[in-house]
C-alpha positions, 0 to 999 in steps of 0.5 A: 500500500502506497500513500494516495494509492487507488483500490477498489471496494468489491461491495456483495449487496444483500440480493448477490448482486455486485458493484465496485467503487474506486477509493483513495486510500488515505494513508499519507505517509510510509510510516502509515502504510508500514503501521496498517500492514503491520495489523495496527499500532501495537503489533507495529511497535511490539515488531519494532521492539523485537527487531523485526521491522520489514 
């Protein structure tokens, strides 16, 4: 995931049909999108701790 990065919300409505919508993800910085692909702030920080940062 990059800052301003474009990805697509896949919606399944209640009757099985489909849509798509384009989004902008709103993560601005590296720091942020290393934090979400982490699963959050505390496995983010507990990984940086234990010196497994990716």
């Amino acid at each position: 995931m990059q800052p301003g990065q474009t990805v697509t919300l896949r919606i399944t409505h209640a009757d099985q049909r489909r849509s798509e919508c384009p989004l902008r993800v709103r993560v601005d910085t590296p720091l942020e999108a290393a934090t979400l692909r982490d699963g959050g702030i505390l496995p983010h920080v507990l990984r940086e701790l234990l010196g497994d940062v990716s």
